[in-house]
C-alpha positions in Angstrom: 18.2 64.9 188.2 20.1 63.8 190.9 18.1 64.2 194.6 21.6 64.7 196.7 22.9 67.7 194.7 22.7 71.0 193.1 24.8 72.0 190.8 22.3 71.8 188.3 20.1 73.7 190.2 22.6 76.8 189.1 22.7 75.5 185.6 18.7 76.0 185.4 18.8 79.2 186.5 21.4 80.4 184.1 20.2 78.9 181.5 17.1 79.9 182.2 18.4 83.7 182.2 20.4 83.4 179.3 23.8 83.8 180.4 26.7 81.8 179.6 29.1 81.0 181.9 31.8 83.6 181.2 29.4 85.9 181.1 28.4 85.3 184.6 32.1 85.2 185.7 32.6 88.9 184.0 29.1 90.4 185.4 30.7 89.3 189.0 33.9 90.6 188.8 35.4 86.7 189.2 39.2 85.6 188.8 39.5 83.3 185.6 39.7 80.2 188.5 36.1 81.1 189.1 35.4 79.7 186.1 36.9 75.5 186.3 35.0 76.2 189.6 31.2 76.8 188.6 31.8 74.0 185.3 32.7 71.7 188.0 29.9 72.5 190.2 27.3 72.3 187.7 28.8 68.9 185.3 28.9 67.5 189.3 32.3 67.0 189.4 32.6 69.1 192.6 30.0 69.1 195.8 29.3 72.5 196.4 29.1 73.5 200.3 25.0 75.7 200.8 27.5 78.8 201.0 28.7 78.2 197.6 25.6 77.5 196.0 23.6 80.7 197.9 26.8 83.1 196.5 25.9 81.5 192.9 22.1 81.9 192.9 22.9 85.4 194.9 25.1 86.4 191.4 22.3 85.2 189.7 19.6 87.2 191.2 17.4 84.1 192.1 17.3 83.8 196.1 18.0 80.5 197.4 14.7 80.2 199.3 12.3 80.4 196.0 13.6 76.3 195.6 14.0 75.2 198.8 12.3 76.9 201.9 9.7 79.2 201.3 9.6 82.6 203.7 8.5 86.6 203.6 11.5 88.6 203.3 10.4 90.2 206.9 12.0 90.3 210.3 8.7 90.3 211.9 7.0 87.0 213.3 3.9 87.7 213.6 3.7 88.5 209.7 5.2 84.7 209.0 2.3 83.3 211.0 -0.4 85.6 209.5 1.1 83.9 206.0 1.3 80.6 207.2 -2.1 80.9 208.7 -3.7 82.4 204.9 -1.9 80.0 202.7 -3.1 76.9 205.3 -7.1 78.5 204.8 -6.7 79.0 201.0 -5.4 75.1 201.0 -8.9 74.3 203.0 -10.7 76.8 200.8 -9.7 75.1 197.8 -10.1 71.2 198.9 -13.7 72.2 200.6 -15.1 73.3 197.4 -17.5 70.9 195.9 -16.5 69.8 192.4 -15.9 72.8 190.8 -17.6 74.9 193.0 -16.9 78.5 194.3 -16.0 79.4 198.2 -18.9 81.6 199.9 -18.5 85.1 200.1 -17.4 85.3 204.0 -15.0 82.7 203.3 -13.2 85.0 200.3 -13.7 88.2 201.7 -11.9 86.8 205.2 -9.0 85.8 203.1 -8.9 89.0 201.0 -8.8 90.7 204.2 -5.7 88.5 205.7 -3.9 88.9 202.0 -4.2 93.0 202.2 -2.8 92.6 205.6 -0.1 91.0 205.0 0.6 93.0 201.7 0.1 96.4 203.4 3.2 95.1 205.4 5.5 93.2 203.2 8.4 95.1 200.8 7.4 95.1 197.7 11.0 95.0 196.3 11.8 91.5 197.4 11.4 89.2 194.7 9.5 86.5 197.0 7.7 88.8 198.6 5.8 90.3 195.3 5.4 86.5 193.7 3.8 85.2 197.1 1.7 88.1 196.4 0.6 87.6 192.7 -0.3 84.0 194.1 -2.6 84.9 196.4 -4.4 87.1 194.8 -4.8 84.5 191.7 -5.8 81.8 193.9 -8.5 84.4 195.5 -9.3 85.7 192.1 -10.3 81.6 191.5 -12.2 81.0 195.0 -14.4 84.7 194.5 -18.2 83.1 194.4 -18.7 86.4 191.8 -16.8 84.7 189.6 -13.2 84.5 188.7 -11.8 86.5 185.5 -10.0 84.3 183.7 -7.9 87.5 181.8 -7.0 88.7 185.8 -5.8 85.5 186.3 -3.6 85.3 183.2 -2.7 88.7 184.3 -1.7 88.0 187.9 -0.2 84.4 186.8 2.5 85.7 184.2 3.4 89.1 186.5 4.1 86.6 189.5 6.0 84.1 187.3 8.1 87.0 185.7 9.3 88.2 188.9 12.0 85.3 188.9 11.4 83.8 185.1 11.8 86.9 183.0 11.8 85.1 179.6 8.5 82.6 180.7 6.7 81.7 177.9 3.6 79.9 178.5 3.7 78.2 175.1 7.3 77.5 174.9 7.3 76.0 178.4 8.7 72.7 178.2 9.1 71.3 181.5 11.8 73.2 183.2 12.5 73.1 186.6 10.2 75.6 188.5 10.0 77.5 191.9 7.6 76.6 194.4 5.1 79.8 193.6 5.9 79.4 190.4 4.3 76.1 190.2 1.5 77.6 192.4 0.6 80.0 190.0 0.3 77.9 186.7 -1.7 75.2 189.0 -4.2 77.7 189.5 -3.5 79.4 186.0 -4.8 75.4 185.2 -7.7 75.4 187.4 -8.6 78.3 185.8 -8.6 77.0 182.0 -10.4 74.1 183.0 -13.5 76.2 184.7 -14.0 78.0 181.4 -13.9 74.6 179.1 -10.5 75.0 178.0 -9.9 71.6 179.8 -7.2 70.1 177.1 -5.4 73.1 177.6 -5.3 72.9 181.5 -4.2 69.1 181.2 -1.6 69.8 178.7 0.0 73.0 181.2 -0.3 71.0 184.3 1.7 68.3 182.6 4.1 70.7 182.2 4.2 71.7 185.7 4.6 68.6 186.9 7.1 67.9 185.0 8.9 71.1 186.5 7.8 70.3 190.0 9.7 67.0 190.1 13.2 68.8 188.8 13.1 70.2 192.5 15.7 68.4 194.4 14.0 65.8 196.6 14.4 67.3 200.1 12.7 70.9 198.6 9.6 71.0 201.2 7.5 72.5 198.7 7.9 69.7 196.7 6.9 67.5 199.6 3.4 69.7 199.6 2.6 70.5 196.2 3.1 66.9 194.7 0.0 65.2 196.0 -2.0 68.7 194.9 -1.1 68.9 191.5 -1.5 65.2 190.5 -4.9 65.7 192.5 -5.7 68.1 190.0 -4.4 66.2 187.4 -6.1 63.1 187.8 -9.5 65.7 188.2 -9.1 66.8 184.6 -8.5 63.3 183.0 -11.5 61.5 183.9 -13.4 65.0 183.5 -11.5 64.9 179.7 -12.6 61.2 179.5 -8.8 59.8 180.0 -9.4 57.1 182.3 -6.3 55.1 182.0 -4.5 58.1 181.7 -5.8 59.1 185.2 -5.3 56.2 186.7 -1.9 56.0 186.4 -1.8 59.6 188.1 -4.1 58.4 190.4 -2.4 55.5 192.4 0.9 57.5 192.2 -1.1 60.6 193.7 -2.2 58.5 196.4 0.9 57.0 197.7 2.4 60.5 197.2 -0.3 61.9 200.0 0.9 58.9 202.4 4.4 59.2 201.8 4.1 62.9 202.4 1.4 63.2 205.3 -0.9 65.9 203.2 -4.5 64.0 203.6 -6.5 67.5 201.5 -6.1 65.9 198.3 -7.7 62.3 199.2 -11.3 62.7 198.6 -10.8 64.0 195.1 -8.1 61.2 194.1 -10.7 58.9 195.1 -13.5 60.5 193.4 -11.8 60.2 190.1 -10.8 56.8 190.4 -14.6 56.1 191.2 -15.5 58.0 188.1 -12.8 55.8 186.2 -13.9 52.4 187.5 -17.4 53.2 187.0 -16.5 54.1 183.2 -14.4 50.7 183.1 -17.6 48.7 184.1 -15.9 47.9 187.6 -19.0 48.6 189.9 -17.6 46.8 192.9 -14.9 49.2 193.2 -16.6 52.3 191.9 -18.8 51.5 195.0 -15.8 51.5 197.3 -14.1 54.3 196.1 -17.3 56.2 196.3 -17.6 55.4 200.0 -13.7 56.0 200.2 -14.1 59.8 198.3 -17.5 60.2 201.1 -15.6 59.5 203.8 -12.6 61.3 203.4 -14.5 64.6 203.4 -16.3 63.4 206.4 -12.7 62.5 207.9 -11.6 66.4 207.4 -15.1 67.4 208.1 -15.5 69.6 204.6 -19.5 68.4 204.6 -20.8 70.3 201.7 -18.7 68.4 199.6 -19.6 64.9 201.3 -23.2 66.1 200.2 -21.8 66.9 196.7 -20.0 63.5 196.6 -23.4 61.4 198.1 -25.8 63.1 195.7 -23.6 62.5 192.7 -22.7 58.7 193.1 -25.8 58.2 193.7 -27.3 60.3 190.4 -24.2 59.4 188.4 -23.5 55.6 189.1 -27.1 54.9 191.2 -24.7 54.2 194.3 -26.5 54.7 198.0 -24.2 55.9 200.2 -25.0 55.9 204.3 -25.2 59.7 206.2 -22.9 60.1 208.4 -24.2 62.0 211.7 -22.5 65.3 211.2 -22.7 65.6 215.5 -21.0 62.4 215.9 -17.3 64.3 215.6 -18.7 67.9 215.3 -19.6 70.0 212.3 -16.7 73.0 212.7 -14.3 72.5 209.5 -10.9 72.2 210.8 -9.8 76.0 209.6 -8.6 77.0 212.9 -4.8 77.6 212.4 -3.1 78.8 215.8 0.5 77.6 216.0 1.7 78.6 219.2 5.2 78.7 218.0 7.1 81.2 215.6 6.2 80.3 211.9 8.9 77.8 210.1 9.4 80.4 207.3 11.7 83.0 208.7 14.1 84.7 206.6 16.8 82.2 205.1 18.9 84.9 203.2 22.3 84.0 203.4 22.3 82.7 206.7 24.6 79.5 207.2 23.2 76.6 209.2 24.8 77.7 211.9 23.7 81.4 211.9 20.3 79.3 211.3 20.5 77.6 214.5 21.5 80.0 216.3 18.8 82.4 215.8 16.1 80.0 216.1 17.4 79.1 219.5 16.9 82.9 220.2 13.4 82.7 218.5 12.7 79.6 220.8 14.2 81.7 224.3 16.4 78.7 224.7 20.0 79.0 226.0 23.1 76.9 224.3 22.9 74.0 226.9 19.3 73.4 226.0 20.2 72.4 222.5 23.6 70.5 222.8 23.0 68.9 226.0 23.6 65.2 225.8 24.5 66.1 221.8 27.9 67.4 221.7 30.1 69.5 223.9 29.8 73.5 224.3 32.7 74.4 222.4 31.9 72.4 219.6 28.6 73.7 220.0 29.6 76.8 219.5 32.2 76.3 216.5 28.5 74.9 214.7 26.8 78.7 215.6 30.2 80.4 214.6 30.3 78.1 211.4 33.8 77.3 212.2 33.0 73.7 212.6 34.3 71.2 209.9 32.6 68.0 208.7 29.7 68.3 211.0 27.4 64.8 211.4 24.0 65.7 209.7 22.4 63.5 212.0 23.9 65.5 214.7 22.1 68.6 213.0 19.4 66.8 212.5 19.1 66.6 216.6 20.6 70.2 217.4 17.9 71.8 215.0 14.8 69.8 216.8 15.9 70.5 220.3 15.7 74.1 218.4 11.9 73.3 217.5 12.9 73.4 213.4 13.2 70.4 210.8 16.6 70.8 209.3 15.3 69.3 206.1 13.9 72.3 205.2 17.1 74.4 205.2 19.9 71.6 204.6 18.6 68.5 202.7 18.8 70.4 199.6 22.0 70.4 200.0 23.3 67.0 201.5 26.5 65.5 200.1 25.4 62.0 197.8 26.9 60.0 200.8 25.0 61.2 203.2 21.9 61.4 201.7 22.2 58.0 200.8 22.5 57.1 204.2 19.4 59.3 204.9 17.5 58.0 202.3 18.4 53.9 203.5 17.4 54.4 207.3 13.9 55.8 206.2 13.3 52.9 203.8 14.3 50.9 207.1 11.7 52.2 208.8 9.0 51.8 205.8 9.5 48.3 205.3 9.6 47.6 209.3 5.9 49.8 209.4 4.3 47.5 207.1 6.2 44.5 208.4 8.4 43.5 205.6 11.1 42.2 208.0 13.0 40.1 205.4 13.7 43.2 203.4 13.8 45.2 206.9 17.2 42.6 207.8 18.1 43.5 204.3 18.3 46.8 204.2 20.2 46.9 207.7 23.1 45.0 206.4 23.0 47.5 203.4 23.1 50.1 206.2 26.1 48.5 208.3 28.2 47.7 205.0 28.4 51.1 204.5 29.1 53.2 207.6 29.9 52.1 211.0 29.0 54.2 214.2 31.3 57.2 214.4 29.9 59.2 216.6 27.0 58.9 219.4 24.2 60.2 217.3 24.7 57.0 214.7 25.6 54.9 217.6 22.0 55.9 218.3 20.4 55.1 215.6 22.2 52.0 214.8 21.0 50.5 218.6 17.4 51.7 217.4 17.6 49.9 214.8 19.2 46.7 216.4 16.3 47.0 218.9 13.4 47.9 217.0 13.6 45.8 214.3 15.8 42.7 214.7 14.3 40.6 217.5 11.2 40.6 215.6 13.0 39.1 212.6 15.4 36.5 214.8 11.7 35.2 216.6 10.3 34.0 213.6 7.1 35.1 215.2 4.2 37.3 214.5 5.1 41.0 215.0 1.9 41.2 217.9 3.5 38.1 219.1 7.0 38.7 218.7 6.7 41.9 220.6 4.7 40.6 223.7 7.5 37.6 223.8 10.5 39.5 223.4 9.3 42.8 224.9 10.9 42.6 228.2 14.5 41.6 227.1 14.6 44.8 224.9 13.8 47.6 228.3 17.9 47.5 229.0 18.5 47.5 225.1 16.2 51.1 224.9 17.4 52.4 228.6 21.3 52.1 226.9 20.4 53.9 223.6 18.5 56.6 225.6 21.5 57.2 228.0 23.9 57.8 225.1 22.5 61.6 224.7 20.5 61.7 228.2 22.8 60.4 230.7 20.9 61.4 233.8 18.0 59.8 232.4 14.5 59.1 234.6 11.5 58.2 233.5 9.8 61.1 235.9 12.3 63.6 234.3 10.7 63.0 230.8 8.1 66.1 230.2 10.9 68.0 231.1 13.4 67.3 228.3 13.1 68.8 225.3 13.1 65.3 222.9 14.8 64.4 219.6 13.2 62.4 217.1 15.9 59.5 218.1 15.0 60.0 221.5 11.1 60.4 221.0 11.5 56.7 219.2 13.0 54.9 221.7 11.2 56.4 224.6 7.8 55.1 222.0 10.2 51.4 222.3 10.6 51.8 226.2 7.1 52.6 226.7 6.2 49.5 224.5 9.0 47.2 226.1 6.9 48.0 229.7 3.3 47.8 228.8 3.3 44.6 226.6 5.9 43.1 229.1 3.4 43.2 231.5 3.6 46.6 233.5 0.9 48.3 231.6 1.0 51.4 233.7 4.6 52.5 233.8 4.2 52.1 230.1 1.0 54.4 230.1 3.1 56.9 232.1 6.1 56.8 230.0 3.9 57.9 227.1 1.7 60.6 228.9 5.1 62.5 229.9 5.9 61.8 226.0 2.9 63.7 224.8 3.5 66.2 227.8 7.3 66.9 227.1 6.4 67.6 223.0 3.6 69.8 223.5 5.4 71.8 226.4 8.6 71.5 224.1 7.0 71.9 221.0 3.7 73.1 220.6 2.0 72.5 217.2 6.0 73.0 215.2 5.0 70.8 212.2 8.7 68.8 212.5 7.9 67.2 215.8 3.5 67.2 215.4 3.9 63.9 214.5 5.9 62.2 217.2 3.4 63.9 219.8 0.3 62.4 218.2 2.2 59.3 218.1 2.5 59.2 221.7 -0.6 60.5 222.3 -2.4 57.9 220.2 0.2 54.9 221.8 -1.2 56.7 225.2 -4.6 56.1 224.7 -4.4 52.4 223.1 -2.7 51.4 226.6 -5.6 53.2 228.5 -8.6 51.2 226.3 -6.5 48.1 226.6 -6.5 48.8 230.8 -9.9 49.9 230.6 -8.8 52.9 232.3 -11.3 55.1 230.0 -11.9 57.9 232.2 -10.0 61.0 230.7 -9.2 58.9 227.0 -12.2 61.2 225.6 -9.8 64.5 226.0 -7.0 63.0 224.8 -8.5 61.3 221.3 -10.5 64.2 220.9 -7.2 66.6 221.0 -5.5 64.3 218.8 -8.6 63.7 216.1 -8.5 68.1 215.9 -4.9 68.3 216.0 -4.4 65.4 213.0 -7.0 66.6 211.3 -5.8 70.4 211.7 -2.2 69.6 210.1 -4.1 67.5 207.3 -2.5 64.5 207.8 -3.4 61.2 206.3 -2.6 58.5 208.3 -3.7 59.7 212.1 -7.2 60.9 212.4 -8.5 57.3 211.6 -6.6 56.1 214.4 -8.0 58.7 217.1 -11.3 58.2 215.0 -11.3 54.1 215.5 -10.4 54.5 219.3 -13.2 57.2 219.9 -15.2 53.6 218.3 -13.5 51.1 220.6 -14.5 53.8 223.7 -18.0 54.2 222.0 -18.4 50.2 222.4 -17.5 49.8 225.4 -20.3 52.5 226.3 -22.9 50.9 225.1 -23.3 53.5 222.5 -23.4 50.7 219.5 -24.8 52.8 216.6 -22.5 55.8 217.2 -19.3 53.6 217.8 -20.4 51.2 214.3 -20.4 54.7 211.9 -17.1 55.7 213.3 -15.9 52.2 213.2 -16.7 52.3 209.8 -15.2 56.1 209.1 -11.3 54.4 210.7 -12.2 51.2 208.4 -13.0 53.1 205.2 -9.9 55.4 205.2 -7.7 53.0 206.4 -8.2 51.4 203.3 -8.2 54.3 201.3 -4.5 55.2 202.1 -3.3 51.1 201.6 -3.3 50.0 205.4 -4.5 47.0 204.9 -3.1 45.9 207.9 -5.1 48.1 210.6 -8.3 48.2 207.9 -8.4 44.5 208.4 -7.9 44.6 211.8 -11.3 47.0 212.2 -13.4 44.9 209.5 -12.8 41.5 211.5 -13.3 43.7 215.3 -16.7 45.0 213.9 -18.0 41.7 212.6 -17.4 39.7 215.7 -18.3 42.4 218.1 -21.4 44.1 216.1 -22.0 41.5 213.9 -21.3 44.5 210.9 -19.8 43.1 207.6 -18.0 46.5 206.2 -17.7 46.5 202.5 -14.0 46.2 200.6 
């Protein structure tokens, strides 16, 4: 299926309701020209505008959100938070158990009480509304430490799934493309089979699901999160059914999809399977590493009864010792505070158009129309985007106006992006991947793929083409070392960044920063300015420059999942400069904000940064001990999500400075 498009989005849904397509013309009341129109829209002969695929779906009863962006059919803000904060707990609930374990009965009765909330509140005649619903209370039904009933499960499972897929059929099921509850509810229908023995069963639905699950188009943000879950799962039931080549090749994939999508929960179990597989292969060098990766990746998001779970059984199971680590040493509250300070991502989508979209989350933000186009576009074009008047608007330009807004377009539009465009999309983040792990020949590659196809039209691309040009080329023209290249060339690139940056903020000034409200563009070449100062030898204006960028997205911001990233970037690029000055008075704050806040969103990639430079502060202390275990902690899941690179980098630090070998 393709990622860019979908028409056959509308196909699956009338097929899956069992109407042909001059039926659906005469149940809406169409002209015959209706007809060419929806055949060319689903063989992909026609790109549909989001209007035109929201009126199909609309005819077809299926709203447009149960694909792409998941919301409560409810004007109310607080009640999108209170579901935001339940689904983020039952997520926690369900990763904390240990193996197949139950939640304790203040943990379940404190989400039952949340889930009768919010369903004392919500209209039961919306479609999403009820299925959310019928999720929940499976997925409590699962997590109750009386013991789930498998038959309520069932029972709950196919109501919820018949809200939107009348004709399901469990045992007919073949794979076909499935809503994001829908595919919650027969995950857990899965988990459920496989606590009761029926684990065939369970492996064979999942299968299924997953097939389903990857029919969603490619931007769909529940496919983003549910991915690395369900072949989490997957991979659980395989080496539990004795499939260990099987699971193995869902492991690795499940792995890179956690990385790739920055959702950390599932780690710990991924690697605990692979340990059970390697140790059933006869590889006890790795079953040993994976064990200590599996430990330490509950330690990471602090769930410790299942670190205990995971230490007792490699060492009953494969006779593997595996260190304690001190529970005080990063504090022993599991991270299931959830307390976004801004309004909830999931408000009602409807049939808004991304204009309407825009505009009402700049009300929902108390921003004015100068606080999102500023430096962007001009106010009457500005306004023509709100009115959705505008024609052939940039996406990149969207992109921008929707972050200034505090919202990650991706979640309404991307669904919907022309092939082109998404193309284009899809090539600058590959850019970007093969720069991160320093693959610059492909990185040079990649940009003349990028320049062959579409030349800067407009300020936005001119942008991102000058990020580009600075960011990544001088390393490849130097033929040096990336550490290398960058302290050499770093100070010829300050005028290169200060040109991009004046292209959307012409008034620019580097005292002004915590006061703007930052694009990602503009966050990433403020991260190069910053960079360009401190390794060019003016440390401190680079320390400042990333302060005010960690100041202007959490003023700007708050916790808004779109931009979280991009703060604990600067915040973590803030206290590298401060360690490498030795200014360490006031770094404690700062890594200990940006340990809770990575650790909080789940991420995978982060909290072993904050974790390795709480170590580096530790050292310099004098507190050996305590700085070697979390040395150790940054080492072991560095190499657990393939960074090799920065896993090294620790291993080598802690053998010359503590005289520790760490273990691959």
């Amino acid at each position: 299926m393709p990622n860019y498009l979908s028409g056959e989005l509308i196909k699956e849904v009338r097929v899956r309701k069992r109407l042909q397509q001059i039926q659906l013309q005469e149940r809406s009341f169409r002209s015959p020209e209706f007809l060419s129109t929806l055949s060319r829209v689903e063989n992909l002969h026609q790109q549909p505008k989001p209007e035109t695929i929201e009126m199909f779906l609309e005819m077809l009863d299926m709203p447009v959100g149960h694909f792409f962006c998941p919301y409560l059919e409810s004007q109310n803000p607080e009640l999108n938070l209170l579901r935001d904060k339940l689904l983020h707990l039952l997520d926690v609930a369900e990763n904390s158990r240990p193996g197949s374990g139950l939640a304790s009965e203040d943990t379940v009765n404190e989400l039952r009480e949340m889930s009768d909330r919010l369903e004392a509140s919500l209209n039961m005649e919306s479609a999403l509304n009820l299925q959310f619903t019928m999720s929940c209370r499976a997925r409590l039904e699962l997590l109750d430490s009386k013991g789930g009933s498998m038959d309520k499960i069932s029972e709950l499972v196919k109501h919820g799934i018949a809200v939107t897929y009348p004709e399901f059929d469990e045992n007919l099921f073949q794979g076909e493309m499935l809503g994001f509850e829908e595919v919650e509810l027969l995950h857990t229908l899965a988990l459920s089979y496989d606590e009761v023995g029926r684990t065939k069963e369970a492996i064979n639905l999942l299968d299924r699901t997953l097939a389903g699950l990857l029919k969603l188009p490619a931007k769909s943000m529940e496919k983003e999160k549910k991915l690395p879950k369900v072949l989490a799962t997957l991979a659980k039931m395989l080496t539990k059914d004795g499939k260990y080549e099987e699971a193995k090749k869902v492991i690795e994939p499940g792995i890179t999809a956690v990385v790739k999508r920055k959702i950390g929960w599932p780690l710990a179990d991924l690697a605990w399977s692979m340990a059970v597989c390697l140790n059933e292969t006869g590889d006890r060098k790795k079953c040993r590493t994976y064990s200590i990766y599996a430990y330490y990746a509950c330690v990471m998001y602090r769930m410790w009864e299942k670190a205990e779970w995971v230490q007792k059984n490699a060492k009953d199971i494969f006779g593997i010792e595996i260190e304690s680590f001190p529970v005080e040493y990063i504090g022993i509250t599991p991270p299931d505070e959830y307390t976004p300070t801004t309004i909830s991502v999931a408000e009602p989508y409807k049939s808004a158009s991304i204009g309407d979209l825009l505009r009402r989350f700049r009300e929902l933000a108390s921003l004015k129309a100068v606080d999102v186009y500023k430096g962007l576009c001009s106010s009457g074009y500005y306004s023509k985007i709100e009115n959705g008047t505008a024609t052939n608007v940039n996406v990149m330009l969207l992109e921008a106006l929707f972050q200034r807004a505090g919202r990650d377009l991706g979640r309404y539009y991307d669904a919907f992006m022309p092939k082109e465009e998404f193309e284009e999309a899809e090539l600058r983040a590959e850019i970007m991947g093969q720069f991160a792990i320093r693959k610059l020949n492909e990185t040079e590659g990649l940009m003349k793929e990028l320049y062959e196809r579409k030349s800067p039209t407009d300020k936005l691309s001119e942008q991102a083409f000058k990020l580009i040009h600075v960011n990544y080329l001088p390393y490849q023209k130097s033929g040096l070392d990336f550490l290398d290249a960058r302290n050499n060339i770093a100070s010829n690139n300050t005028d290169l960044y200060l040109e991009a940056i004046k292209i959307t903020i012409p008034d620019f000034g580097e005292k002004k920063i915590d006061t703007y409200r930052l694009t990602v563009l503009e966050c990433n070449l403020l991260n190069g300015l910053a960079a360009s100062y401190a390794f060019g030898g003016d440390k401190q204006r680079g320390i400042d420059i990333w302060k005010r960028i960690a100041t202007s997205l959490k003023n700007s911001y708050a916790d808004e999942p779109s931009m979280v990233r991009f703060r604990l970037t600067a915040m973590h690029n803030f206290s590298n400069m401060l360690i490498v000055a030795k200014q360490y008075d006031g770094v404690e704050p700062i890594l200990a904000e940006g340990y809770e806040l990575s650790v909080r969103r789940g991420l995978p990639d982060m909290p072993s940064k904050f974790i390795g430079n709480m170590a580096l502060v530790l050292y310099e202390a004098g507190e050996k001990e305590k700085s070697a275990k979390l040395f150790a902690m940054s080492f072991y899941f560095h190499g657990l999500v393939g960074d090799t690179r920065n896993q090294n980098h620790v291993g080598n630090y802690v053998k010359e400075k503590l005289g520790i070998e760490l273990e691959y």
